[in-house]
C-alpha positions, 0 to 999 in steps of 0.5 A: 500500500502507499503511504507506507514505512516499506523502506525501514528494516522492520517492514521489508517491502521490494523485490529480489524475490522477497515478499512482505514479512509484515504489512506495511502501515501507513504514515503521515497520511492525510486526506488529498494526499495518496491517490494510488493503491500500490507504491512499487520501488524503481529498481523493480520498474523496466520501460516496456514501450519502443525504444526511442531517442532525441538528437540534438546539437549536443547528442543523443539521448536514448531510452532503451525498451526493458531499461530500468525506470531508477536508471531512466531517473538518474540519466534525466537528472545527470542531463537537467543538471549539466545539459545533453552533451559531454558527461550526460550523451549516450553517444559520447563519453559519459557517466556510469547510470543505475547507480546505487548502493547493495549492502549497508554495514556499521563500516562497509557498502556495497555499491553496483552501476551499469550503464557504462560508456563504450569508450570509458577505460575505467571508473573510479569510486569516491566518497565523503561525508554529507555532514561537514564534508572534508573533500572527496576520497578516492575508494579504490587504489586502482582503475575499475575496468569497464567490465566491473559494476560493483565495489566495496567501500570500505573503513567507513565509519558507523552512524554516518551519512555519505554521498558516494560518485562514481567517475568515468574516465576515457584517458583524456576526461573524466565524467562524475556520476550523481551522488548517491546517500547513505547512512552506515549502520551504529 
């Protein structure tokens, strides 16, 4: 149901084939508020309709039929930000999409991407804290090859929020990612 608390820990709700263990309840719902019966999250939601694209000046932006809809999300937001061009085209160098964190730990995440440019040689994986942020640190030791999707972030530390990037790199230029949150477990 809408309206609901399905994303804490005590009402599972989403897929990876799992069903409800408990009903979800509904919270701050007021009259006017809900209009649908049903809340299903993105990842769980692929654009079934013809594949279509727009040209412009600054390149092609194309949705693909069985894309995920968090996918479609992320690509539009990267575009409304800095344009359709460098960084956001899927004809051109860009940033990973569908980018988004697995497993929370008190110390740990695991993140996943796809999505990934043809012609990137790799992608690097940053994060920092959202509360007084020191600046961006870079994850892994070395270039991820444009075959991986996920990585571990590791020695993080408990009870704290953090935006998490991801950065594409073809040699010559480098295109970041959104920022994902996240806040580690106490």
């Amino acid at each position: 149901m809408a309206c609901n608390n399905c994303n804490s820990s005590n009402n599972p709700c989403g897929c990876k084939d799992t069903t409800l263990t408990t009903p979800c309840s509904y919270t701050q719902c007021g009259v006017g508020n809900e209009r649908c019966d049903d809340v299903q999250c993105a990842e769980c939601v692929s654009y079934c309709g013809t594949s279509f694209q727009i040209e412009s000046p600054g390149g092609i932006l194309k949705v693909e039929s069985g894309e995920r809809l968090d996918q479609i999300i992320q690509k539009f937001a990267l575009i409304i930000t800095k344009g359709l061009g460098a960084c956001t085209a899927d004809n051109v160098h860009h940033a990973p999409y569908n980018l988004y964190a697995e497993t929370i730990t008190n110390t740990t995440t695991s993140i996943t991407w796809n999505g990934i440019s043809s012609i990137s040689i790799g992608v690097n994986v940053f994060y920092d804290t959202v509360i007084s942020p020191s600046g961006w640190i870079q994850a892994n030791t070395s270039l991820l090859i444009p075959t991986v999707s996920d990585f571990t972030i590791t020695e993080l530390n408990p009870d704290t929020e953090y935006k998490i990037k991801l950065q594409s790199t073809t040699g010559n230029g480098t295109c970041d990612t959104l920022e994902i949150l996240i806040k580690t477990l106490i």
